[in-house]
PyMOL Python script that loads the backbone (N, CA, C, O; Angstrom):
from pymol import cmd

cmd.read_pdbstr("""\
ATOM      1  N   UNK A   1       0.856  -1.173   0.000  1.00  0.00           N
ATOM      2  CA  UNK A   1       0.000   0.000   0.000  1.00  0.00           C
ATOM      3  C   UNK A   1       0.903   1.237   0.000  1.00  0.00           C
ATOM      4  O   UNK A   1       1.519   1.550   1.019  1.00  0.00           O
ATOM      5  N   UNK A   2       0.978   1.869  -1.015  1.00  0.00           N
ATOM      6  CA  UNK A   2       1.453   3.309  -0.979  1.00  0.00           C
ATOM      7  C   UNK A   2       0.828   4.364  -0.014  1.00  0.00           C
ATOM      8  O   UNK A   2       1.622   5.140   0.518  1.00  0.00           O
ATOM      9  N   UNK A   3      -0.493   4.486   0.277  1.00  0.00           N
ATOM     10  CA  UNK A   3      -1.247   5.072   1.233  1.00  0.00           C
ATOM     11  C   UNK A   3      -2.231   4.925   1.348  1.00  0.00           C
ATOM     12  O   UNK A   3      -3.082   5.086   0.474  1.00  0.00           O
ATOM     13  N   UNK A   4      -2.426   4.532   2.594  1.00  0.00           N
ATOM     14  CA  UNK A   4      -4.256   4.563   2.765  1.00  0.00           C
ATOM     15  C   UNK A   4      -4.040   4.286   4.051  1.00  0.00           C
ATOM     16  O   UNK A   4      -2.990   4.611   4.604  1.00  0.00           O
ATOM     17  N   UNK A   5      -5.177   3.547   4.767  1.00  0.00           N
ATOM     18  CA  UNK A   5      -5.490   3.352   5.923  1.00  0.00           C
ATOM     19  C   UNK A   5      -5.984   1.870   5.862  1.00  0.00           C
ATOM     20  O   UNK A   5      -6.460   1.312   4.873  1.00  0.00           O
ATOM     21  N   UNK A   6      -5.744   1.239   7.331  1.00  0.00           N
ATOM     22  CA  UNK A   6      -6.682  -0.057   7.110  1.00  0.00           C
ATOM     23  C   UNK A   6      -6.591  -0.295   8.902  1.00  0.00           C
ATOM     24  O   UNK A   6      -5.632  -0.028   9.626  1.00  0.00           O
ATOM     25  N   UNK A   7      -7.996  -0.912   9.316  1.00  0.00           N
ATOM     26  CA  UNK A   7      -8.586  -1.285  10.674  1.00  0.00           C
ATOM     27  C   UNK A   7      -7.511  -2.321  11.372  1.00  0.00           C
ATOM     28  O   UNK A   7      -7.262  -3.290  10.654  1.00  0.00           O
ATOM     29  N   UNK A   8      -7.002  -2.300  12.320  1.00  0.00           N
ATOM     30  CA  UNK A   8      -6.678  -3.376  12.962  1.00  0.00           C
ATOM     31  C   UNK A   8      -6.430  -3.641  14.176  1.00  0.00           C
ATOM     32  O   UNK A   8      -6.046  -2.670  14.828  1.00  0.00           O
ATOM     33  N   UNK A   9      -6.565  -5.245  15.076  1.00  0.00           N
ATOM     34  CA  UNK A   9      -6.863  -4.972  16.299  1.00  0.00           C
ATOM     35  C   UNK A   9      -5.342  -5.256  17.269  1.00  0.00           C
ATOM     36  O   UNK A   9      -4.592  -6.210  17.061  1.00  0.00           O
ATOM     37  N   UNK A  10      -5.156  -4.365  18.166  1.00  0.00           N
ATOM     38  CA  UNK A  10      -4.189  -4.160  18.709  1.00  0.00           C
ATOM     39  C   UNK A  10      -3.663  -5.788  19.912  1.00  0.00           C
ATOM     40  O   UNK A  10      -4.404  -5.680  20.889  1.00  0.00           O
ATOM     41  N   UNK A  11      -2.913  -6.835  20.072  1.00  0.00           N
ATOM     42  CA  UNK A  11      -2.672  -7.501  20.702  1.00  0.00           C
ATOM     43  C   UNK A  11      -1.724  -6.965  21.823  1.00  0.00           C
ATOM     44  O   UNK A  11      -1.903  -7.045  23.038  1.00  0.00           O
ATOM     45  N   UNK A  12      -0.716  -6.423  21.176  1.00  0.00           N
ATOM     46  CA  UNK A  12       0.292  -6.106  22.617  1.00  0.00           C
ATOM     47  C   UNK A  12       0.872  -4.494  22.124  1.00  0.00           C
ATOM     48  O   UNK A  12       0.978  -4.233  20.925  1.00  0.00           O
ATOM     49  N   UNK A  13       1.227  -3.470  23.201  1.00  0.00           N
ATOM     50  CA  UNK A  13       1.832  -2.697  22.855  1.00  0.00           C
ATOM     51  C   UNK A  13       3.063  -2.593  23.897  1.00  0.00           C
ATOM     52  O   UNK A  13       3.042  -2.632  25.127  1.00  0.00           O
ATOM     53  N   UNK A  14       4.101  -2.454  23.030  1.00  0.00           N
ATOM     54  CA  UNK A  14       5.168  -2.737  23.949  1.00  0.00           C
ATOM     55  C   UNK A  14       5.844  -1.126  24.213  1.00  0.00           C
ATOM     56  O   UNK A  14       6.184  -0.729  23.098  1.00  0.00           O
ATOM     57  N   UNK A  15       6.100  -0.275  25.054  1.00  0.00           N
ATOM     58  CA  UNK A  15       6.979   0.826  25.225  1.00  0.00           C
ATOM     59  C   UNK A  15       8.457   0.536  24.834  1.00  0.00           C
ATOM     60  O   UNK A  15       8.774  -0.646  24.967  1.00  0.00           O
ATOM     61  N   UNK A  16       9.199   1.179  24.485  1.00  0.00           N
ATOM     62  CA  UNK A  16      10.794   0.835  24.220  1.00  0.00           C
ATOM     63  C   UNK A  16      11.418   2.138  24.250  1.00  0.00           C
ATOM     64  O   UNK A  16      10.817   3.173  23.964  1.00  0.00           O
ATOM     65  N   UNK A  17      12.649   2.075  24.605  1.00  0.00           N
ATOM     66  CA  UNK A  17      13.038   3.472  24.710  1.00  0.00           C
ATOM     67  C   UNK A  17      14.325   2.780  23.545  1.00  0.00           C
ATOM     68  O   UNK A  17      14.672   1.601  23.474  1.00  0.00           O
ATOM     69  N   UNK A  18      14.873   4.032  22.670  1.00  0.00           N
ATOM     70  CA  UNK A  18      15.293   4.054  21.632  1.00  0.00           C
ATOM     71  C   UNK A  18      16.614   5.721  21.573  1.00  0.00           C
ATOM     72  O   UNK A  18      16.585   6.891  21.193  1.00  0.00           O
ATOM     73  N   UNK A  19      17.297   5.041  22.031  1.00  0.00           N
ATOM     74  CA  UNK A  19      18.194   6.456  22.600  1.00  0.00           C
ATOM     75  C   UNK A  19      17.795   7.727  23.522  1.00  0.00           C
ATOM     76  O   UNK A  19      18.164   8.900  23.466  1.00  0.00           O
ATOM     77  N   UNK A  20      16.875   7.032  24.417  1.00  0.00           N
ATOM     78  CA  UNK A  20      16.010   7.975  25.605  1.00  0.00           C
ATOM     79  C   UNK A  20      14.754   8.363  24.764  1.00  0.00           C
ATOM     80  O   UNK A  20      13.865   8.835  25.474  1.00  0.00           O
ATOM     81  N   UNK A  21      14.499   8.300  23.655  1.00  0.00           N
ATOM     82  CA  UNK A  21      13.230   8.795  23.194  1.00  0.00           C
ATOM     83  C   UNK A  21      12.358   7.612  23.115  1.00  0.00           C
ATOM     84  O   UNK A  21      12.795   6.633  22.511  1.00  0.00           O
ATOM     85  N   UNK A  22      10.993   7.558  23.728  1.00  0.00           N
ATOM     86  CA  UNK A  22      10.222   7.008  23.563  1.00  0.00           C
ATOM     87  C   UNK A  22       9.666   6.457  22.241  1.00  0.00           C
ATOM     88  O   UNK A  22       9.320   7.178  21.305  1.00  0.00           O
ATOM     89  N   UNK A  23       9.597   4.842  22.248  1.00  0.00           N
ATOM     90  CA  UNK A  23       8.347   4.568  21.069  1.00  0.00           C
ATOM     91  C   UNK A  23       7.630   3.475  20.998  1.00  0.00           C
ATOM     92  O   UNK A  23       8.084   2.860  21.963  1.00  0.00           O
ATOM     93  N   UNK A  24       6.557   2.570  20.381  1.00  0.00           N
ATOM     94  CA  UNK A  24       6.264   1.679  20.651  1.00  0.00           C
ATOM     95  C   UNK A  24       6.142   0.470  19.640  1.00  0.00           C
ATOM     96  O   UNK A  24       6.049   0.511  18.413  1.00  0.00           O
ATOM     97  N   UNK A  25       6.168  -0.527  20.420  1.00  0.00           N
ATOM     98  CA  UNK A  25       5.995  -1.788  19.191  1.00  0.00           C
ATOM     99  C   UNK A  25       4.779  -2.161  19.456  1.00  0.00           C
ATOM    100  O   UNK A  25       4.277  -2.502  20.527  1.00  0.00           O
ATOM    101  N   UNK A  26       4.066  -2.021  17.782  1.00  0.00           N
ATOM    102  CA  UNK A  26       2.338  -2.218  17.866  1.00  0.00           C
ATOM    103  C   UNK A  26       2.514  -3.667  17.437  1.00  0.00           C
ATOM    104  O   UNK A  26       3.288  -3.939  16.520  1.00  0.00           O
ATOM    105  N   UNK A  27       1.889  -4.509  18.009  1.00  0.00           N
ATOM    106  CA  UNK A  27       1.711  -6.200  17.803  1.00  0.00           C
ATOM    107  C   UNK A  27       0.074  -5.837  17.083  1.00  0.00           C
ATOM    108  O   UNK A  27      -0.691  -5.079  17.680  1.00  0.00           O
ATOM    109  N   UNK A  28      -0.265  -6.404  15.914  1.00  0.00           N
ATOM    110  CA  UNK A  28      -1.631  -6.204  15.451  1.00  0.00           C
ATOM    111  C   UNK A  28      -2.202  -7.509  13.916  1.00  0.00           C
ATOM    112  O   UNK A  28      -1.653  -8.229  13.081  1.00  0.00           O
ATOM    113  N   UNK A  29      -3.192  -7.235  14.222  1.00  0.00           N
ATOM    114  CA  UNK A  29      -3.824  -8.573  12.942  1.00  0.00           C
ATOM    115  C   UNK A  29      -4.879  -7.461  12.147  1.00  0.00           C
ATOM    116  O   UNK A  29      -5.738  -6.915  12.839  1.00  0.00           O
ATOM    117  N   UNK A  30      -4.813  -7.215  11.021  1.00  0.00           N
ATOM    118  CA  UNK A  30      -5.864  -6.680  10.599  1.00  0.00           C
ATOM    119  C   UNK A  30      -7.161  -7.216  10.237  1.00  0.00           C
ATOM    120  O   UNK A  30      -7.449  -8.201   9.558  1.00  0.00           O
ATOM    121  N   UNK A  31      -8.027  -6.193  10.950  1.00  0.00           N
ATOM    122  CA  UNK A  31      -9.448  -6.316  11.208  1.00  0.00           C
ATOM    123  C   UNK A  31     -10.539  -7.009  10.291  1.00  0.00           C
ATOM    124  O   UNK A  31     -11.663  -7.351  10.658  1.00  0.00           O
ATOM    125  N   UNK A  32      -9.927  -7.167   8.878  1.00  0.00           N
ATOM    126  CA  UNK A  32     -10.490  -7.991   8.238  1.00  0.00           C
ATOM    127  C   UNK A  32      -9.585  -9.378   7.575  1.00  0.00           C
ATOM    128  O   UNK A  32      -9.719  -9.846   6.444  1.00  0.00           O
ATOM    129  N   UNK A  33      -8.818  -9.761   8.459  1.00  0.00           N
ATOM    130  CA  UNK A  33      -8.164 -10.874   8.620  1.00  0.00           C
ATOM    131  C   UNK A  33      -7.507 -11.105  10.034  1.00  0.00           C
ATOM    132  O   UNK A  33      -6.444 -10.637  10.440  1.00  0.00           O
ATOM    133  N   UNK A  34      -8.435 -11.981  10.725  1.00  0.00           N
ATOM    134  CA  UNK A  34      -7.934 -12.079  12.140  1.00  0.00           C
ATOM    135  C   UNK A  34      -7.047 -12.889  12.322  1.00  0.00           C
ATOM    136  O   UNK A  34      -6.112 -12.797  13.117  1.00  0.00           O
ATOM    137  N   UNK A  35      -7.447 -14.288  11.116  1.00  0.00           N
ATOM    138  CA  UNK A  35      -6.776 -15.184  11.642  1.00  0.00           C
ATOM    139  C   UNK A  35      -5.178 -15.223  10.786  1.00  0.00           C
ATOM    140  O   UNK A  35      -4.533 -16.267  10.691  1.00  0.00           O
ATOM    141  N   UNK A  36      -4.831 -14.238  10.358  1.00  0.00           N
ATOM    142  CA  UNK A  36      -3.862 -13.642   9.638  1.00  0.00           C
ATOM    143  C   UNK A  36      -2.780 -13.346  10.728  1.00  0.00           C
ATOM    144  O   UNK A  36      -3.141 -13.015  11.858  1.00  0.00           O
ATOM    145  N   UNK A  37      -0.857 -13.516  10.255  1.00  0.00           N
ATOM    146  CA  UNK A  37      -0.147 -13.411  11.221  1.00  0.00           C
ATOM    147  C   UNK A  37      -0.314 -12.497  11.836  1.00  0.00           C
ATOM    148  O   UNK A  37      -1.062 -11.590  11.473  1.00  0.00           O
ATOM    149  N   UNK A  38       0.530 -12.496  13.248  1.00  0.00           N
ATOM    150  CA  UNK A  38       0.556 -10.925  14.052  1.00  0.00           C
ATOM    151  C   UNK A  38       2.070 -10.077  13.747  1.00  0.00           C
ATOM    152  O   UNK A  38       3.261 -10.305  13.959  1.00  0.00           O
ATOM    153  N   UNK A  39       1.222  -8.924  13.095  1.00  0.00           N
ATOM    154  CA  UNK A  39       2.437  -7.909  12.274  1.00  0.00           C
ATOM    155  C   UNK A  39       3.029  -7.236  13.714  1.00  0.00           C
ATOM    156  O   UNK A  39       2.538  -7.353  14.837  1.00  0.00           O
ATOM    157  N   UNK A  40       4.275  -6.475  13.301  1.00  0.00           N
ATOM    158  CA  UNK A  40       4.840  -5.480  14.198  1.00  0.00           C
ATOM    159  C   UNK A  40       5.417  -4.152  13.410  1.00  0.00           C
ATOM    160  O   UNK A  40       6.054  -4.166  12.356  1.00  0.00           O
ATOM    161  N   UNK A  41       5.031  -2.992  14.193  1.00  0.00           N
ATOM    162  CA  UNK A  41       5.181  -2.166  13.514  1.00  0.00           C
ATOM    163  C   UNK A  41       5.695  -0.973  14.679  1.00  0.00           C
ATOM    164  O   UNK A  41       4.824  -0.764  15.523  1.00  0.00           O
ATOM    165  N   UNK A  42       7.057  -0.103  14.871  1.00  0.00           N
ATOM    166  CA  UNK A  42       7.193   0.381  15.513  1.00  0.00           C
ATOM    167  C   UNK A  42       6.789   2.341  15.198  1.00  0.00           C
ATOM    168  O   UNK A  42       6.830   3.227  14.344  1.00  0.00           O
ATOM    169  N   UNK A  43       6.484   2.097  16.368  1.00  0.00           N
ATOM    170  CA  UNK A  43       6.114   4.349  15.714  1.00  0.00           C
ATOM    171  C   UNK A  43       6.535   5.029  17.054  1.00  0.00           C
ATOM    172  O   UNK A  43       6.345   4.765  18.241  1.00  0.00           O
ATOM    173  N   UNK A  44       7.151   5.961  16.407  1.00  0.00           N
ATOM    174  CA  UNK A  44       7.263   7.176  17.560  1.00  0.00           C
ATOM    175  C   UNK A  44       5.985   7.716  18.267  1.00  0.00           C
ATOM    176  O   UNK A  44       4.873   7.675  17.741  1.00  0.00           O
ATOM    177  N   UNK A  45       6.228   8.207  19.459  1.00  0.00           N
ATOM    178  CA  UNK A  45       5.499   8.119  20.615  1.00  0.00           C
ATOM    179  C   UNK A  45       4.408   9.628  20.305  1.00  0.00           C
ATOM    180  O   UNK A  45       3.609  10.042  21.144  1.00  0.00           O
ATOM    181  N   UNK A  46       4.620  10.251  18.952  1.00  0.00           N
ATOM    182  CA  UNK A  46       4.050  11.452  18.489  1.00  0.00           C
ATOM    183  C   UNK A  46       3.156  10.567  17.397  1.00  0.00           C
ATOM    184  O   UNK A  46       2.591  11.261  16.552  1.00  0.00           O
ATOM    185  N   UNK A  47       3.028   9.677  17.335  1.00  0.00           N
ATOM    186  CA  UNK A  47       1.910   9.264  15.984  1.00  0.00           C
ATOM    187  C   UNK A  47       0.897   8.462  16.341  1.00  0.00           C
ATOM    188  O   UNK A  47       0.097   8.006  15.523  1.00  0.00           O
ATOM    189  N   UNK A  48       0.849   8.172  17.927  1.00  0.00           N
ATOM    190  CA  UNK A  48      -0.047   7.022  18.714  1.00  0.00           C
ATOM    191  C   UNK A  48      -0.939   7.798  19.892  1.00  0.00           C
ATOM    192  O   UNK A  48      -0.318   8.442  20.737  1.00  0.00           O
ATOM    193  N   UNK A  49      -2.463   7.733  19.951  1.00  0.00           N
ATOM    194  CA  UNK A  49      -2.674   8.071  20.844  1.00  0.00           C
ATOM    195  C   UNK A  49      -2.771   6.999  21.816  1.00  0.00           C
ATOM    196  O   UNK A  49      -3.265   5.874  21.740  1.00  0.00           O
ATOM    197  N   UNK A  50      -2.084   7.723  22.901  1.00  0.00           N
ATOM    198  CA  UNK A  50      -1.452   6.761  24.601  1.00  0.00           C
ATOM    199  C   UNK A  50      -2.875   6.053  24.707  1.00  0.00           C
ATOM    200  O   UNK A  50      -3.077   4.847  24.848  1.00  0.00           O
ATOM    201  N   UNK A  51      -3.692   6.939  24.620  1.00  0.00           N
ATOM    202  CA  UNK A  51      -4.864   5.975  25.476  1.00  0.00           C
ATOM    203  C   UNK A  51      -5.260   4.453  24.543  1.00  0.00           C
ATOM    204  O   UNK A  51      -6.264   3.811  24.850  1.00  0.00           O
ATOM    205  N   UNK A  52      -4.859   4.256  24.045  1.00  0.00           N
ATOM    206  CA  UNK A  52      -5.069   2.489  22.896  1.00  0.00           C
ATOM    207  C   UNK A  52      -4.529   1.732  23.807  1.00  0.00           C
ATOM    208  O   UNK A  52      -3.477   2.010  24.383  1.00  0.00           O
ATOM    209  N   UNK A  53      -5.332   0.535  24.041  1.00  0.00           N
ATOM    210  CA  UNK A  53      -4.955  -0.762  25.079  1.00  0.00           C
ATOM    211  C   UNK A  53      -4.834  -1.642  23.781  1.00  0.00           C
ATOM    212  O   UNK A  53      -5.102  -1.326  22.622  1.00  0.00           O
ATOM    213  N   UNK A  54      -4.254  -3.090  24.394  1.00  0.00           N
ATOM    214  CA  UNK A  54      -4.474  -4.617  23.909  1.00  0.00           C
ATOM    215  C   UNK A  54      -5.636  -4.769  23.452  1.00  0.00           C
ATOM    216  O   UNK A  54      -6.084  -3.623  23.500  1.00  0.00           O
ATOM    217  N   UNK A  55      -6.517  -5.494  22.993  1.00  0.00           N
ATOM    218  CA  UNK A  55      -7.336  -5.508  22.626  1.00  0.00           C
ATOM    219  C   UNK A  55      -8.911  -4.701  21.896  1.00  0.00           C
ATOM    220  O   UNK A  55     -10.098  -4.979  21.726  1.00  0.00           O
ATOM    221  N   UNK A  56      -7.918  -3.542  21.641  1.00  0.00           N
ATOM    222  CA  UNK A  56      -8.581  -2.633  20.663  1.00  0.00           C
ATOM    223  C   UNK A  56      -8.344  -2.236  19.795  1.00  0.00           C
ATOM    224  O   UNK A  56      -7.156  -2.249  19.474  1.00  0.00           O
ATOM    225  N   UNK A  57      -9.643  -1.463  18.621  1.00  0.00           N
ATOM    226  CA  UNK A  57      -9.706  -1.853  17.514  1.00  0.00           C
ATOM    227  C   UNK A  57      -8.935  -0.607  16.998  1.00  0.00           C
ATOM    228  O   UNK A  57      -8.878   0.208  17.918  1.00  0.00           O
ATOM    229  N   UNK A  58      -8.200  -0.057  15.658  1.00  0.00           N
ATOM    230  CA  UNK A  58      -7.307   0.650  15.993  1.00  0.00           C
ATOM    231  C   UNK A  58      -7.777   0.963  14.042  1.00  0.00           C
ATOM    232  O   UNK A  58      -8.253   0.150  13.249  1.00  0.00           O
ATOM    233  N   UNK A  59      -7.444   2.251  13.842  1.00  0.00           N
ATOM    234  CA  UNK A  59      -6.767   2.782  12.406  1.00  0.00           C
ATOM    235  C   UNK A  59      -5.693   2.888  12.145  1.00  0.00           C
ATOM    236  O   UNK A  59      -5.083   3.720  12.817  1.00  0.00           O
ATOM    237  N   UNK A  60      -5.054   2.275  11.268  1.00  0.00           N
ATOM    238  CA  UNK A  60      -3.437   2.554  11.337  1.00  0.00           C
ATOM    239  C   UNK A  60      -3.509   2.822  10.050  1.00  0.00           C
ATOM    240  O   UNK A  60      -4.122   2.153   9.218  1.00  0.00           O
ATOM    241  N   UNK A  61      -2.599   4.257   9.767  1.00  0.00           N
ATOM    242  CA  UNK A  61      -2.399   4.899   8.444  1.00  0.00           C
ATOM    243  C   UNK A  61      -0.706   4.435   8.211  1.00  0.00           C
ATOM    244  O   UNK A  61       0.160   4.312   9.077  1.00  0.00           O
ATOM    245  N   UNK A  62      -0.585   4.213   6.564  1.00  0.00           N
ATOM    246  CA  UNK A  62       0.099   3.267   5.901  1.00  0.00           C
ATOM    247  C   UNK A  62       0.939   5.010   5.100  1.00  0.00           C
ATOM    248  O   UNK A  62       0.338   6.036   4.782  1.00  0.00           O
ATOM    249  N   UNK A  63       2.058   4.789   5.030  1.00  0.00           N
ATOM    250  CA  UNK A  63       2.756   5.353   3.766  1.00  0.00           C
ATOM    251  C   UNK A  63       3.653   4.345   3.601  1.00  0.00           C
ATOM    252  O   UNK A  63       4.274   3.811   4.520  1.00  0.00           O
ATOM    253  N   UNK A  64       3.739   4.049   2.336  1.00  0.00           N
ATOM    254  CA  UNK A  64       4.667   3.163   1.460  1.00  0.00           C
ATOM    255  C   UNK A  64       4.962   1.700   2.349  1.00  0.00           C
ATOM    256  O   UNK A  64       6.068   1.533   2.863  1.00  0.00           O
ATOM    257  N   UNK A  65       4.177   0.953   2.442  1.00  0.00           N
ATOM    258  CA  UNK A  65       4.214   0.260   4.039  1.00  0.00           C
ATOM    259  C   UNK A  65       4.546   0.379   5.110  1.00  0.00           C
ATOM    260  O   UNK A  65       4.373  -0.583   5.857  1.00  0.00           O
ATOM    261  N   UNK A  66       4.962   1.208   5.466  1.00  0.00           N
ATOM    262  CA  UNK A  66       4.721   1.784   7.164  1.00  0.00           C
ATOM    263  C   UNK A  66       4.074   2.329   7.457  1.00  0.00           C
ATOM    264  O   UNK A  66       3.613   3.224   6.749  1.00  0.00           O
ATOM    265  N   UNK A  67       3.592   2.034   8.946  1.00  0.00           N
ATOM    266  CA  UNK A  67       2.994   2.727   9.606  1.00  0.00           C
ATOM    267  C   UNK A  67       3.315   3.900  10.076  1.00  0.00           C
ATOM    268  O   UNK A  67       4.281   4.047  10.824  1.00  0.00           O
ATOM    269  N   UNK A  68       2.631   4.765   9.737  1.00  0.00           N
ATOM    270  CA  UNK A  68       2.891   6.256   9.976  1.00  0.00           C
ATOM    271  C   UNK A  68       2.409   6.652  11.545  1.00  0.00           C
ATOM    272  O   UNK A  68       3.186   7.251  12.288  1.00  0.00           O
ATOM    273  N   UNK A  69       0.708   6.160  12.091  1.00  0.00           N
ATOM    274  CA  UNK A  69      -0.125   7.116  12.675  1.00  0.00           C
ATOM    275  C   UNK A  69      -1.068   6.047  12.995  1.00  0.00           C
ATOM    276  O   UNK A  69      -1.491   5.206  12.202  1.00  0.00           O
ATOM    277  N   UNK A  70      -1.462   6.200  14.684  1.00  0.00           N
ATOM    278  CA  UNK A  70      -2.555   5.289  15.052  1.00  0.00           C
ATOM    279  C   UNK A  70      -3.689   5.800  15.713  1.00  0.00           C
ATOM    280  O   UNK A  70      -3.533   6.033  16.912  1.00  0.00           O
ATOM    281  N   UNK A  71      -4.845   6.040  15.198  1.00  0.00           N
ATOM    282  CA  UNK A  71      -5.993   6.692  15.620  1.00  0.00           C
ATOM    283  C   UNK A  71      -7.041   5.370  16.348  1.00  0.00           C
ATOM    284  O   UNK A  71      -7.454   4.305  15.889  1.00  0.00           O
ATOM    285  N   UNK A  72      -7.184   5.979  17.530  1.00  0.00           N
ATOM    286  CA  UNK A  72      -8.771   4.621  18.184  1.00  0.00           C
ATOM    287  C   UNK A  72      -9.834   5.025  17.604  1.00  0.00           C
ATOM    288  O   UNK A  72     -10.190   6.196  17.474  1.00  0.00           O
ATOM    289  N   UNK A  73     -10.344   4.121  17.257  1.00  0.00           N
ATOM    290  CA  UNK A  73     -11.851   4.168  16.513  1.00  0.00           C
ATOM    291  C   UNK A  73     -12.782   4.035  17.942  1.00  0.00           C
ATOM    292  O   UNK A  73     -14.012   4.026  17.879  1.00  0.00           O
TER     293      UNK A  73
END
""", "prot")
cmd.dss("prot")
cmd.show_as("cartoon", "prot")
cmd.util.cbc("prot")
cmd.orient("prot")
C-alpha cells in the first residue's frame, strides 16, 4: 500500500526506549483478517494516541508500508 489506511486490532503494545526517546511496538492482525499473522510495527510516541490498550480496535495509516499514525476508533 502506498497510502491509505486499514482497521486493525491491537494484541500487545510494547513501550521501548530508543536512545532515551520514547516509542512503541504495535503487535496487530488486521481487522479484516484475524486469523492472519501478528504484524509489528514500531512508531514514535508522536503518531499514537497513549490511550489504545491490547485488545482494541485501531486505524493505522500506511505510507509506502509503514505505519505512519494510530488513531482509536
Amino acid at each position: 500500500m502506498l497510502k491509505g489506511s486499514r482497521d486493525a486490532v491491537l494484541h500487545r503494545i510494547q513501550p521501548i526506549s530508543v536512545h532515551g526517546q520514547l516509542s512503541y511496538d504495535l503487535h496487530y492482525t488486521f481487522a479484516d483478517d484475524p486469523d492472519g499473522p501478528v504484524r509489528v510495527a514500531r512508531v514514535g510516541g508522536e503518531a499514537i494516541d497513549t490511550s489504545v490498550q491490547a485488545g482494541d480496535t485501531v486505524r493505522l495509516d500506511f505510507l509506502v508500508g509503514v505505519v505512519t499514525a494510530v488513531h482509536r476508533l
